[in-house]
CHARMM internal coordinates of N, CA and C (Angstrom, degrees):
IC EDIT
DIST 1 N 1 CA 1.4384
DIST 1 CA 1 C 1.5318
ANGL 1 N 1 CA 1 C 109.12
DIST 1 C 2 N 1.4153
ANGL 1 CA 1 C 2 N 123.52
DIHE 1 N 1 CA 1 C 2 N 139.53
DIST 2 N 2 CA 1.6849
ANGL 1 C 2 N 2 CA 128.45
DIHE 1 CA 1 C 2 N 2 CA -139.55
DIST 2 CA 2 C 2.1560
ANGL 2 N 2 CA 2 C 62.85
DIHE 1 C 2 N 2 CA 2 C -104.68
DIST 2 C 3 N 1.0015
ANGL 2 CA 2 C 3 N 105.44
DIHE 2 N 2 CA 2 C 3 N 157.39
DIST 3 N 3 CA 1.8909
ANGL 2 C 3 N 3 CA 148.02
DIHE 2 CA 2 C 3 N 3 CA -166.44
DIST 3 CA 3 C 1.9457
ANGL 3 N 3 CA 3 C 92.78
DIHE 2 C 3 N 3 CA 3 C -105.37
DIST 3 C 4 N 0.9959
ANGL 3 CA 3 C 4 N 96.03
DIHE 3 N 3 CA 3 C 4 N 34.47
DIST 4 N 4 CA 1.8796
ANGL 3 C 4 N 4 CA 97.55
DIHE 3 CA 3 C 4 N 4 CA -178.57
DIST 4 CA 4 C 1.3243
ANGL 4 N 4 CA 4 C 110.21
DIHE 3 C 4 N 4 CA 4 C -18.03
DIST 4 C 5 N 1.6328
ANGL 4 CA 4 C 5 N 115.92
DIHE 4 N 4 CA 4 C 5 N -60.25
DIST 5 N 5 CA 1.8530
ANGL 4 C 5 N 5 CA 104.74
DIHE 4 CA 4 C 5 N 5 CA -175.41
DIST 5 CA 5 C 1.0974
ANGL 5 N 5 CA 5 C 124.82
DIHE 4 C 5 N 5 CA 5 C -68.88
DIST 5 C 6 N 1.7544
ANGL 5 CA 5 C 6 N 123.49
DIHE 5 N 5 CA 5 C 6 N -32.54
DIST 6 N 6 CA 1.4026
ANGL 5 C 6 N 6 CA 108.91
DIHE 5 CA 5 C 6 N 6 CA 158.72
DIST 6 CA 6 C 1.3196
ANGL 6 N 6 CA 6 C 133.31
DIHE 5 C 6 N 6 CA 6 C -73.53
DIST 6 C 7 N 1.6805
ANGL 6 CA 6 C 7 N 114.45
DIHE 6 N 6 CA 6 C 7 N -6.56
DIST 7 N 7 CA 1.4632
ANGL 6 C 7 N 7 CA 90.18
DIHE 6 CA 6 C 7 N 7 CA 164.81
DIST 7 CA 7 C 1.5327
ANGL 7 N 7 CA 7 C 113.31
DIHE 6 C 7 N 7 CA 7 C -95.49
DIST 7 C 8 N 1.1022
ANGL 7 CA 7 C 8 N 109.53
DIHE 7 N 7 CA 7 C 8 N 2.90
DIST 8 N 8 CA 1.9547
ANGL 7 C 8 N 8 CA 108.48
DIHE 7 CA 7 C 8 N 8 CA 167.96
DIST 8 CA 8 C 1.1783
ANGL 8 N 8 CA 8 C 110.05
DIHE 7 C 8 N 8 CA 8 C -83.72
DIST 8 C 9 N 1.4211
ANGL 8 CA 8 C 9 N 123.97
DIHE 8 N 8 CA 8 C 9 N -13.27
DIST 9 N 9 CA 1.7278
ANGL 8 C 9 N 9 CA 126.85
DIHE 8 CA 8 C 9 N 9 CA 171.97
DIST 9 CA 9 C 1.4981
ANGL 9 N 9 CA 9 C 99.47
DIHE 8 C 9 N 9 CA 9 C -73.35
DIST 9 C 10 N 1.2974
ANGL 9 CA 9 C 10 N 115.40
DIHE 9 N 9 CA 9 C 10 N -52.26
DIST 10 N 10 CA 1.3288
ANGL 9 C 10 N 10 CA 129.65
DIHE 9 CA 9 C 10 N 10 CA -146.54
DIST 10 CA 10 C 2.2535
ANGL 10 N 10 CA 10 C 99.71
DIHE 9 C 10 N 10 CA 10 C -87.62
DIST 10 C 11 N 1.3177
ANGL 10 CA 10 C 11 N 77.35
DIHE 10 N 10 CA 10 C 11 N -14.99
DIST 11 N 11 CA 2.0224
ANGL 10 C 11 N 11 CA 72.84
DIHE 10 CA 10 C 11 N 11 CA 177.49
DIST 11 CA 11 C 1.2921
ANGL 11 N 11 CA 11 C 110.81
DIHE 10 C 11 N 11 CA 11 C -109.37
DIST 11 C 12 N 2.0097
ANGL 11 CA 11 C 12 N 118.27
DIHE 11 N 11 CA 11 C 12 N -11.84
DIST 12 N 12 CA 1.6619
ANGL 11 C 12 N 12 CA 117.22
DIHE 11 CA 11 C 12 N 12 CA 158.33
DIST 12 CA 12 C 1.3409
ANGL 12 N 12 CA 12 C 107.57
DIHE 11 C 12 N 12 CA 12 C -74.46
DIST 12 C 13 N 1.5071
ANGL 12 CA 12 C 13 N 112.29
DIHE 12 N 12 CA 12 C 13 N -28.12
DIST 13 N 13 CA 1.7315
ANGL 12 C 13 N 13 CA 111.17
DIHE 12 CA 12 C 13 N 13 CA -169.72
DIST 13 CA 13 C 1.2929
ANGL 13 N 13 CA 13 C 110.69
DIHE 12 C 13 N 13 CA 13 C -69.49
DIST 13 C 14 N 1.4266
ANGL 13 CA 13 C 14 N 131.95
DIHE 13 N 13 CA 13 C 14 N -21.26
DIST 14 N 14 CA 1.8229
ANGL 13 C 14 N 14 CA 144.17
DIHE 13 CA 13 C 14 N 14 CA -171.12
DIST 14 CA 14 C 1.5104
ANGL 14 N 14 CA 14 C 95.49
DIHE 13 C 14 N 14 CA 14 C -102.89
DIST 14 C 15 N 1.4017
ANGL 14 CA 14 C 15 N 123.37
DIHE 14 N 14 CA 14 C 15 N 10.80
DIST 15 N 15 CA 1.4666
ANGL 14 C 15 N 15 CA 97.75
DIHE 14 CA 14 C 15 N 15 CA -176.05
DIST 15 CA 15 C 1.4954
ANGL 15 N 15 CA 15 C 140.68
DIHE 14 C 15 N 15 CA 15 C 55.41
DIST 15 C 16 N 1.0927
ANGL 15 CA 15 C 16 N 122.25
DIHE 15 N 15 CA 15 C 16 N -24.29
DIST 16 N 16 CA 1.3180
ANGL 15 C 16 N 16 CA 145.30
DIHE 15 CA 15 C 16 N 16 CA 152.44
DIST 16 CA 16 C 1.3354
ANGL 16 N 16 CA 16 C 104.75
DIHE 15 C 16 N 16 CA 16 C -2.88
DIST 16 C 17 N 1.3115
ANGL 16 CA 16 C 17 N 130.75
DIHE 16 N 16 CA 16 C 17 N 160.21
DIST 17 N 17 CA 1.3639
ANGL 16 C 17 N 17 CA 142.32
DIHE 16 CA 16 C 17 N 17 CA 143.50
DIST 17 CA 17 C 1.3107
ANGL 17 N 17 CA 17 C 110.99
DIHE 16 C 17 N 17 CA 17 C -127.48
DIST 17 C 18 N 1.7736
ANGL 17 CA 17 C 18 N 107.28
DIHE 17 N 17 CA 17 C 18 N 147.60
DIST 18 N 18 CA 1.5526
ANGL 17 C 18 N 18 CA 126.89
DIHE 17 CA 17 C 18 N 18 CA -148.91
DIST 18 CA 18 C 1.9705
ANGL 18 N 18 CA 18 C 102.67
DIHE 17 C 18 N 18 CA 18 C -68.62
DIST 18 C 19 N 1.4939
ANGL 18 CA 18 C 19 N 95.72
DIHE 18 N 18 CA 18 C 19 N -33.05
DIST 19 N 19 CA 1.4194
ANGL 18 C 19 N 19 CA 111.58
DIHE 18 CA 18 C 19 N 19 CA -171.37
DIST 19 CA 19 C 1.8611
ANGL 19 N 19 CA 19 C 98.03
DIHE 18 C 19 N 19 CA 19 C -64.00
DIST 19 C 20 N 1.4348
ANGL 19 CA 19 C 20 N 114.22
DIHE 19 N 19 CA 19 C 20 N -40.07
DIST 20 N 20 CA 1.4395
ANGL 19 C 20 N 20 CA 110.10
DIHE 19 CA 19 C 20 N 20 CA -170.31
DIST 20 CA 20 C 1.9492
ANGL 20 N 20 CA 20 C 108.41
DIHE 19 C 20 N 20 CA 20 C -78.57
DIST 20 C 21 N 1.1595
ANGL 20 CA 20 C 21 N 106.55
DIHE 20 N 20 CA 20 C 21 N -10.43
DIST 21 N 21 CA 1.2909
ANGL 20 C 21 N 21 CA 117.60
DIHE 20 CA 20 C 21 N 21 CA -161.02
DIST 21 CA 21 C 1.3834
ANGL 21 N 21 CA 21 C 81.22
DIHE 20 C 21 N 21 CA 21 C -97.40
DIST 21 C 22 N 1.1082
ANGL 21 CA 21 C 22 N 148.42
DIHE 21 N 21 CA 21 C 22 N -94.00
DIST 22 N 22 CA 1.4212
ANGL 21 C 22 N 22 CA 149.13
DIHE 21 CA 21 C 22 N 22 CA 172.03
DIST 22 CA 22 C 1.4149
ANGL 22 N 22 CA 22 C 117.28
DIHE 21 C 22 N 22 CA 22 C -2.76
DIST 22 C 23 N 1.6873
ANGL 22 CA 22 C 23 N 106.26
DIHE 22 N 22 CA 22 C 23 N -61.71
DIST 23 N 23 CA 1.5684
ANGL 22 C 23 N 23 CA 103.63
DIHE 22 CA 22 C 23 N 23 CA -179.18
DIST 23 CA 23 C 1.4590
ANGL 23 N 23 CA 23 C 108.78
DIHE 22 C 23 N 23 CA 23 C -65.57
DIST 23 C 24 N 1.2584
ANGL 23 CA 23 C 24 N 124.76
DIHE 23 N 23 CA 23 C 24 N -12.90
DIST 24 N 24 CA 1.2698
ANGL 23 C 24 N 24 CA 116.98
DIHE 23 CA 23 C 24 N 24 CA -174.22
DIST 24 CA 24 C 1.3887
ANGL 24 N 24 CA 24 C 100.09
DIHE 23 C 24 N 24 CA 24 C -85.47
DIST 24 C 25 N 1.0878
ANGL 24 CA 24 C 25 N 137.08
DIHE 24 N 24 CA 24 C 25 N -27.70
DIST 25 N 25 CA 2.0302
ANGL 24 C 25 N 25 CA 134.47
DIHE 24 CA 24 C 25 N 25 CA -164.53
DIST 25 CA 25 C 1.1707
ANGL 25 N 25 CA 25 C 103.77
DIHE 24 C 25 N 25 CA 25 C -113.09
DIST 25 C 26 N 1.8654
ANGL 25 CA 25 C 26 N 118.31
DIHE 25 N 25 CA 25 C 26 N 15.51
DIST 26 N 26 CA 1.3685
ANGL 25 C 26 N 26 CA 124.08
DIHE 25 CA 25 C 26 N 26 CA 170.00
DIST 26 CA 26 C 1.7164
ANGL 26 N 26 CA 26 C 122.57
DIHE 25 C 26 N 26 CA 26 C 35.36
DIST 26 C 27 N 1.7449
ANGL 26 CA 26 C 27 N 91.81
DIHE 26 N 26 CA 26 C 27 N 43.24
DIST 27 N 27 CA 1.5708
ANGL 26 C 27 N 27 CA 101.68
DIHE 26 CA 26 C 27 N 27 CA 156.50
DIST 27 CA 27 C 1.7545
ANGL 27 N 27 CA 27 C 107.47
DIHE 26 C 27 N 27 CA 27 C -137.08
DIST 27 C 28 N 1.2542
ANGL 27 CA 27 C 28 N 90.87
DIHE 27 N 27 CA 27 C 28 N -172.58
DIST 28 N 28 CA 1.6059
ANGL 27 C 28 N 28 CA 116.57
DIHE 27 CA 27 C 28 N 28 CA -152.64
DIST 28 CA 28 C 1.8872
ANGL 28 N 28 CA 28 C 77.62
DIHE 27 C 28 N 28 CA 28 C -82.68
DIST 28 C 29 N 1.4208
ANGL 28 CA 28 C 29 N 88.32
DIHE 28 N 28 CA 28 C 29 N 169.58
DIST 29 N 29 CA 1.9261
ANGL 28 C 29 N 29 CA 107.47
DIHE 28 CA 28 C 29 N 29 CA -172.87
DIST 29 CA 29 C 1.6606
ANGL 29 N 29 CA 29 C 90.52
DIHE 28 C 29 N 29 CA 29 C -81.66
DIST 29 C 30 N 1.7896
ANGL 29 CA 29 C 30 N 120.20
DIHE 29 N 29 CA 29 C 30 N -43.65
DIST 30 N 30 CA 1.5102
ANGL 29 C 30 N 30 CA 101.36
DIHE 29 CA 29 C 30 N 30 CA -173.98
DIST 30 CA 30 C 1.3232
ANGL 30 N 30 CA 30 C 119.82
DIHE 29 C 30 N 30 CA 30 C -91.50
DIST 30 C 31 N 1.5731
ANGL 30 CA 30 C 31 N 105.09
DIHE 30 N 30 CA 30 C 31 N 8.03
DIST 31 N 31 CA 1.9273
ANGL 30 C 31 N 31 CA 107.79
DIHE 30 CA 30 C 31 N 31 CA 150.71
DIST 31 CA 31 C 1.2411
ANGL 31 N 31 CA 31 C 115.00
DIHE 30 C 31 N 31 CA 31 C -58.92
DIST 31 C 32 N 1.2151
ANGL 31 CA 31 C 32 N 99.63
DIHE 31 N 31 CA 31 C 32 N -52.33
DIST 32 N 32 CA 1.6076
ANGL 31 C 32 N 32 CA 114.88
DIHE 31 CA 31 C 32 N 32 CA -168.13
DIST 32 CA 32 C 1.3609
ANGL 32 N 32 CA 32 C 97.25
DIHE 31 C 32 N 32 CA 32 C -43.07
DIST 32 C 33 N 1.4959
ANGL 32 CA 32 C 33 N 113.92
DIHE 32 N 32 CA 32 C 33 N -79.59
DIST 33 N 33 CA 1.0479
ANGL 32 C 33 N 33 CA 121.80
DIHE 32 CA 32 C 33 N 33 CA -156.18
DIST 33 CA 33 C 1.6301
ANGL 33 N 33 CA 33 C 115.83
DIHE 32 C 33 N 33 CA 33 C -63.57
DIST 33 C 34 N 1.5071
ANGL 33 CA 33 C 34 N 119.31
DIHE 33 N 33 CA 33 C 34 N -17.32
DIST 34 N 34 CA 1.7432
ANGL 33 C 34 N 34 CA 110.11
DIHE 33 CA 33 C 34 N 34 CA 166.48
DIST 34 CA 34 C 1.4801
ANGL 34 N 34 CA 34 C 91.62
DIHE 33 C 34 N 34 CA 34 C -61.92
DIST 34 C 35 N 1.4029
ANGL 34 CA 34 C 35 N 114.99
DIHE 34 N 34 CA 34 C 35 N -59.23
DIST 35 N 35 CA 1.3544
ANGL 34 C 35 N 35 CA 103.35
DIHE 34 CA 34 C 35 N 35 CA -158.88
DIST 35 CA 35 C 1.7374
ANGL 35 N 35 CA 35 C 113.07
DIHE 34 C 35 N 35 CA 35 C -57.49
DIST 35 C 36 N 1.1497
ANGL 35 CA 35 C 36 N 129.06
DIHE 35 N 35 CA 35 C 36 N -49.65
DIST 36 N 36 CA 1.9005
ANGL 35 C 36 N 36 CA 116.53
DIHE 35 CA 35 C 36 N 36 CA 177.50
DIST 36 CA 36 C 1.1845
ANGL 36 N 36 CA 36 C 98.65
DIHE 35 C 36 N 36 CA 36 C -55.82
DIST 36 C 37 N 1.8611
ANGL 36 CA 36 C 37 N 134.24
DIHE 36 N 36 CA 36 C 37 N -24.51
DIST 37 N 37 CA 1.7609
ANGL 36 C 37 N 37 CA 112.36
DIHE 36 CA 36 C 37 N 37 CA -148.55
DIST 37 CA 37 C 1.8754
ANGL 37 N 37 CA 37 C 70.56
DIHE 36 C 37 N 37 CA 37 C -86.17
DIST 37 C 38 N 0.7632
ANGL 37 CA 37 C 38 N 148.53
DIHE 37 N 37 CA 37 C 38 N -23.05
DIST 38 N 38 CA 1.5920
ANGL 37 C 38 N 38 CA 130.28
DIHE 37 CA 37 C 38 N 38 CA -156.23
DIST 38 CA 38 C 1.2141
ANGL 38 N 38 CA 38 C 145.06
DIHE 37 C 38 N 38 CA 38 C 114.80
DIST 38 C 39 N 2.0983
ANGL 38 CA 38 C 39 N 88.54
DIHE 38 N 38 CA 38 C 39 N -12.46
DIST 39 N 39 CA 1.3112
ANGL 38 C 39 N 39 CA 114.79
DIHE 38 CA 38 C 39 N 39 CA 161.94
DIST 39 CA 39 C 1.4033
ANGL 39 N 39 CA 39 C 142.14
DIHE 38 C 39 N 39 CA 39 C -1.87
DIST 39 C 40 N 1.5784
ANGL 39 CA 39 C 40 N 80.01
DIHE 39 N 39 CA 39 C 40 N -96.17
DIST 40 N 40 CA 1.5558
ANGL 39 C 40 N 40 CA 123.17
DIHE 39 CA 39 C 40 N 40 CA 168.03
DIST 40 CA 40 C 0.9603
ANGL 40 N 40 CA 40 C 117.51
DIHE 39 C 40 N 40 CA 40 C -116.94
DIST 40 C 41 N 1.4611
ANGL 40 CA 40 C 41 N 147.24
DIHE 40 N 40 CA 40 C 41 N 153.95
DIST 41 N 41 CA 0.9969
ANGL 40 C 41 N 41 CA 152.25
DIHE 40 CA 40 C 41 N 41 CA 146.68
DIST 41 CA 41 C 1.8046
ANGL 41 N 41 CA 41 C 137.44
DIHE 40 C 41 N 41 CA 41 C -80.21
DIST 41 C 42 N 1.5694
ANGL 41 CA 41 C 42 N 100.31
DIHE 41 N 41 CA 41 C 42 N 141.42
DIST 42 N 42 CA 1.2010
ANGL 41 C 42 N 42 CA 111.91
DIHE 41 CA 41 C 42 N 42 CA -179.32
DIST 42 CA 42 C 1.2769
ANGL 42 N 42 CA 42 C 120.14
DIHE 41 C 42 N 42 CA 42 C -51.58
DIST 42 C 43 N 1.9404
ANGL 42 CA 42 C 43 N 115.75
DIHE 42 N 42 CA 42 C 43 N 130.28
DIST 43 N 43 CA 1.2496
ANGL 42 C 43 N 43 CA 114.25
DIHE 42 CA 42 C 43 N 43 CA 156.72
DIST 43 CA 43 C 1.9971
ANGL 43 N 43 CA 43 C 123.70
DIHE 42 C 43 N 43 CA 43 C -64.24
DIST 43 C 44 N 1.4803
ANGL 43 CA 43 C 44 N 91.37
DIHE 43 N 43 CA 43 C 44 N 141.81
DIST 44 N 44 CA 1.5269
ANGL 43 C 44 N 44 CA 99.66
DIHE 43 CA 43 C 44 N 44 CA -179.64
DIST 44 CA 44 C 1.6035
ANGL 44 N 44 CA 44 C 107.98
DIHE 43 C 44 N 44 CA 44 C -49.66
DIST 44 C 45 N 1.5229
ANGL 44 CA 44 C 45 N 128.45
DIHE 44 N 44 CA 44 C 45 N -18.88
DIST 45 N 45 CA 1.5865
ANGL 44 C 45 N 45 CA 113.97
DIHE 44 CA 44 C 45 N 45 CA 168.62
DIST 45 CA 45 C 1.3861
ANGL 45 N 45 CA 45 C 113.64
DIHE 44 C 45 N 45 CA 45 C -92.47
DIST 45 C 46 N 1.6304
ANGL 45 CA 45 C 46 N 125.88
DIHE 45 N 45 CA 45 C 46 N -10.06
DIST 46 N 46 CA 0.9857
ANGL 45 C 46 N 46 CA 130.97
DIHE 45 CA 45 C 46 N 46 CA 163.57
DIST 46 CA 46 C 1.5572
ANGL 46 N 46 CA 46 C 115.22
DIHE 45 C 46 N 46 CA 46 C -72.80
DIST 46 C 47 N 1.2557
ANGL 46 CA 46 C 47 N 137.30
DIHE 46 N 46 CA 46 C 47 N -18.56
DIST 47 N 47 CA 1.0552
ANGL 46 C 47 N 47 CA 154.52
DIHE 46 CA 46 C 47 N 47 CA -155.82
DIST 47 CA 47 C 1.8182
ANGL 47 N 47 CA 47 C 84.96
DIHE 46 C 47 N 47 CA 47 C -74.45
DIST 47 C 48 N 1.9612
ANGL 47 CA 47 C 48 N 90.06
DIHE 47 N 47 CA 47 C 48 N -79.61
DIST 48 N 48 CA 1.7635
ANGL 47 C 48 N 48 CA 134.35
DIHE 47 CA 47 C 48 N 48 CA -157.42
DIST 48 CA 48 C 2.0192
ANGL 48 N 48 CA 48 C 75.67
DIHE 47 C 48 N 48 CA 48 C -43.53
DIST 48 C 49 N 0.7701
ANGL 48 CA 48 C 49 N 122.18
DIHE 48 N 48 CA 48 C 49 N -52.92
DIST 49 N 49 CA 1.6893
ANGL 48 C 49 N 49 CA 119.84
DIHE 48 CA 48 C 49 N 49 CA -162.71
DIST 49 CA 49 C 1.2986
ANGL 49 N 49 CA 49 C 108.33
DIHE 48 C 49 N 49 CA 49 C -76.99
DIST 49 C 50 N 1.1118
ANGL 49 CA 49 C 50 N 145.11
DIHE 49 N 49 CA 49 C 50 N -7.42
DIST 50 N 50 CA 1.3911
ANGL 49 C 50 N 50 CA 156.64
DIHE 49 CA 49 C 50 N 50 CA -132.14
DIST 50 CA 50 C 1.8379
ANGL 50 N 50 CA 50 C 79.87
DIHE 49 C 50 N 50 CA 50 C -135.02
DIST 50 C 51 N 1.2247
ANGL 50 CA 50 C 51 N 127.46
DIHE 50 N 50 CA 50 C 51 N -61.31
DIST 51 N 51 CA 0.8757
ANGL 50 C 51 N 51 CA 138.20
DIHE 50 CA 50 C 51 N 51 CA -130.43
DIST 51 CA 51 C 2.2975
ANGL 51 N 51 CA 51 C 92.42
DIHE 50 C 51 N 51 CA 51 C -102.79
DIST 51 C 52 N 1.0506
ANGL 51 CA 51 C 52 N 105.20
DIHE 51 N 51 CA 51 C 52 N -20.37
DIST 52 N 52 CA 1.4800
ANGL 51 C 52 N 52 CA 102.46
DIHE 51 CA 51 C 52 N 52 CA 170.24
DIST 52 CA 52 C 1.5638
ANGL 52 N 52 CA 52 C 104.75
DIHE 51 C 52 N 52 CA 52 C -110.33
DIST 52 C 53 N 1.0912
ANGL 52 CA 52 C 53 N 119.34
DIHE 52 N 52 CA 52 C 53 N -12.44
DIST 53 N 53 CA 1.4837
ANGL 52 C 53 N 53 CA 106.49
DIHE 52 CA 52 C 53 N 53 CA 174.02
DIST 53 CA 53 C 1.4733
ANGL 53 N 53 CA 53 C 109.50
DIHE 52 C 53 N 53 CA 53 C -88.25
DIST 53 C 54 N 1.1200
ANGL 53 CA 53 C 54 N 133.29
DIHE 53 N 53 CA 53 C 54 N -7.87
DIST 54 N 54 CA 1.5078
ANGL 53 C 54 N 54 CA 152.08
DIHE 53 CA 53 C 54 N 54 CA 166.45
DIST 54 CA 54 C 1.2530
ANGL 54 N 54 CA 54 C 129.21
DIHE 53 C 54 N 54 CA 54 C -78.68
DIST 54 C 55 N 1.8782
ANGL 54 CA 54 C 55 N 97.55
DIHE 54 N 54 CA 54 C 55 N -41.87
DIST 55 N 55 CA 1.4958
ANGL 54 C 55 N 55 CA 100.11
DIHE 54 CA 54 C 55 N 55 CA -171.57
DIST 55 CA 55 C 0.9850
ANGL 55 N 55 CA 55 C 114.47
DIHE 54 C 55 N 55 CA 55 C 71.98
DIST 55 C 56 N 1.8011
ANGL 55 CA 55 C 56 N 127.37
DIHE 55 N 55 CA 55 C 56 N 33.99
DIST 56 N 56 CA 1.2010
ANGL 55 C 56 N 56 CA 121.11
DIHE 55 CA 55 C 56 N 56 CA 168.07
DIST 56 CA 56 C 1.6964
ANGL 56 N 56 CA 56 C 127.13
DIHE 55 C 56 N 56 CA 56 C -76.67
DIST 56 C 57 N 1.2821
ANGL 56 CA 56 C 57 N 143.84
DIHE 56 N 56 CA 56 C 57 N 134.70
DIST 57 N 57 CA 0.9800
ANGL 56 C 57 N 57 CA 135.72
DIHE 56 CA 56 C 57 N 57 CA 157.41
DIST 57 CA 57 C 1.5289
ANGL 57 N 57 CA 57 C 114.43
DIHE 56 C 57 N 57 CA 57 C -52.83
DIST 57 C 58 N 1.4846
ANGL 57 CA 57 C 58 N 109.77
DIHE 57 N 57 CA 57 C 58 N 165.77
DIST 58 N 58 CA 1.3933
ANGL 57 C 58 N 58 CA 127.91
DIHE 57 CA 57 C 58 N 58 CA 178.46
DIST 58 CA 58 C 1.9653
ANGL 58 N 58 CA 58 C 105.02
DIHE 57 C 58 N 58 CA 58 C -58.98
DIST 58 C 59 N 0.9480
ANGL 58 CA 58 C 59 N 98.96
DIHE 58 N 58 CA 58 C 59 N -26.84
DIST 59 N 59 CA 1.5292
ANGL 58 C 59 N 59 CA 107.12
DIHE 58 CA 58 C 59 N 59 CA -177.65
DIST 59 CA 59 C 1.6005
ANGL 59 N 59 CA 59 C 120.76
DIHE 58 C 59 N 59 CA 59 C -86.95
DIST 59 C 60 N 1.5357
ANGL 59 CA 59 C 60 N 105.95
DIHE 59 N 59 CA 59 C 60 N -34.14
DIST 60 N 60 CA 1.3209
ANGL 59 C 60 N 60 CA 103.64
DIHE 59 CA 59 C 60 N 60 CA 168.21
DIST 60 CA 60 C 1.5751
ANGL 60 N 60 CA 60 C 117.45
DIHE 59 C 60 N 60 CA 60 C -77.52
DIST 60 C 61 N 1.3883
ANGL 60 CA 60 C 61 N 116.34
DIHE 60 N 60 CA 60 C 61 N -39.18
DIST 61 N 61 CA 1.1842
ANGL 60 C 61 N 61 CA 138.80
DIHE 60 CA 60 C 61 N 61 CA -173.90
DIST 61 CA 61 C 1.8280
ANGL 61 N 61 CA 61 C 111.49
DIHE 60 C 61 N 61 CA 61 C -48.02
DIST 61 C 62 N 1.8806
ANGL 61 CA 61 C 62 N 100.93
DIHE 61 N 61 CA 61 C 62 N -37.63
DIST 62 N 62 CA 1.0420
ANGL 61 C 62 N 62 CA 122.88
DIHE 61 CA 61 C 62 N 62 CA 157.64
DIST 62 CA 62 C 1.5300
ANGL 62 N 62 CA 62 C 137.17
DIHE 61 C 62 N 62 CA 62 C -43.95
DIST 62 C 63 N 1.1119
ANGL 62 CA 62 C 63 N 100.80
DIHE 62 N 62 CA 62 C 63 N -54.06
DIST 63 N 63 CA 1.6506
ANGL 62 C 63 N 63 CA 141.63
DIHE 62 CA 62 C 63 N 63 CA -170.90
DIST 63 CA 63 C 0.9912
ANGL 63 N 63 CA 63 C 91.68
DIHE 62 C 63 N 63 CA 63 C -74.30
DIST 63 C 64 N 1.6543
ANGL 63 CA 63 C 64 N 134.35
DIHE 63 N 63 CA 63 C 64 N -90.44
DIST 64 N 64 CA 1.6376
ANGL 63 C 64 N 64 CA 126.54
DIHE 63 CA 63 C 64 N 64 CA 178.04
DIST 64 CA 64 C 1.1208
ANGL 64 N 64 CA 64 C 127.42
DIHE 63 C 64 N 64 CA 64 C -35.87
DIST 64 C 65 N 1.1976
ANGL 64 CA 64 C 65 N 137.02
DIHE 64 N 64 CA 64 C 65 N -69.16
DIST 65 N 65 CA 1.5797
ANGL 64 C 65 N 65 CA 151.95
DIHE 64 CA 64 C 65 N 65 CA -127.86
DIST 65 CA 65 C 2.2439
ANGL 65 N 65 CA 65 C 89.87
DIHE 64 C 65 N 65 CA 65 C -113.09
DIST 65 C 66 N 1.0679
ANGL 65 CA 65 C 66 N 103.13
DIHE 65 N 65 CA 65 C 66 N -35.38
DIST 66 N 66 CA 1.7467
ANGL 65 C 66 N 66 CA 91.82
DIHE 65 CA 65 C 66 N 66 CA -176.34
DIST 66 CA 66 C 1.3564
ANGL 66 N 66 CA 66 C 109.84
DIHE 65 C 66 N 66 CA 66 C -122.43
DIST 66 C 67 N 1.3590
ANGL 66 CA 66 C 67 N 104.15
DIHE 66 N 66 CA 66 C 67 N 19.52
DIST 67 N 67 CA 1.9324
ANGL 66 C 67 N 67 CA 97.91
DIHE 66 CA 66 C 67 N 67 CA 168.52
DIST 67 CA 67 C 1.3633
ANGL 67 N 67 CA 67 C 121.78
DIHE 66 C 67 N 67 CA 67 C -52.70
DIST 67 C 68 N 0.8216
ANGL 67 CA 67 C 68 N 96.45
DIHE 67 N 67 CA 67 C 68 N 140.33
DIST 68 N 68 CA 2.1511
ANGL 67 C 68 N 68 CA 107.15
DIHE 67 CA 67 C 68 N 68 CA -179.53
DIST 68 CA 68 C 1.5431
ANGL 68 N 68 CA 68 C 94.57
DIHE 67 C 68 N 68 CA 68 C 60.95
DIST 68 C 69 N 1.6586
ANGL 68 CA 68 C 69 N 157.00
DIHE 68 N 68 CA 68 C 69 N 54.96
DIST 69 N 69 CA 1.0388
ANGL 68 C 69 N 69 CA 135.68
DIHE 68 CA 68 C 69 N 69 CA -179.35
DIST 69 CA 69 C 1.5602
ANGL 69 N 69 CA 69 C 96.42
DIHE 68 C 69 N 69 CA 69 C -127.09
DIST 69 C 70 N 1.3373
ANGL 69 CA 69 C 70 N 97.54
DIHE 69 N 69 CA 69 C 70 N -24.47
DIST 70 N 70 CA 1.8360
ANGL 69 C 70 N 70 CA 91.03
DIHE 69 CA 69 C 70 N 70 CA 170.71
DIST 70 CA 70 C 1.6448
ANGL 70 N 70 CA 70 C 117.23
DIHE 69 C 70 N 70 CA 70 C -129.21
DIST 70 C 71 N 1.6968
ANGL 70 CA 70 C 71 N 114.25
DIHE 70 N 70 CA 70 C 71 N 136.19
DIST 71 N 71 CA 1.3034
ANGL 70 C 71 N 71 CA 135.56
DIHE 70 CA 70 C 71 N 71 CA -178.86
DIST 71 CA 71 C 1.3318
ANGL 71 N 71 CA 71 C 107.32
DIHE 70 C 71 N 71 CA 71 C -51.76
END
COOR INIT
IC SEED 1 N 1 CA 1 C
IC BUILD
């Protein structure tokens, strides 16, 4: 389960815009957004891209994308 508020911290904190983040993981803006609301979930190359356009560490990368996924 994707950590929705830290990656909305973490994509106002990069300045980013949602439209540039999208064209880059070559989906639609309301993919995007099932996938951060919790929807659906991120593909593992959507992740790897998510994760250099952010500048996430191995630890945040953690935190977002695999919260609650292991006991």
């Amino acid at each position: 389960m994707t950590n929705v508020e830290l990656l909305k911290k973490k994509i106002a904190d990069s300045g980013l815009k949602i439209a540039y983040i999208t064209e880059n993981l070559g989906i639609s803006y309301q993919g995007f957004s099932r996938k951060a609301n919790g929807e659906t979930e991120f593909k593992a190359s959507e992740i790897s891209i998510m994760r250099r356009l952010l500048n996430l560490t191995a630890e945040e990368t953690e935190e977002i994308f695999f919260a609650g996924n292991v006991d």
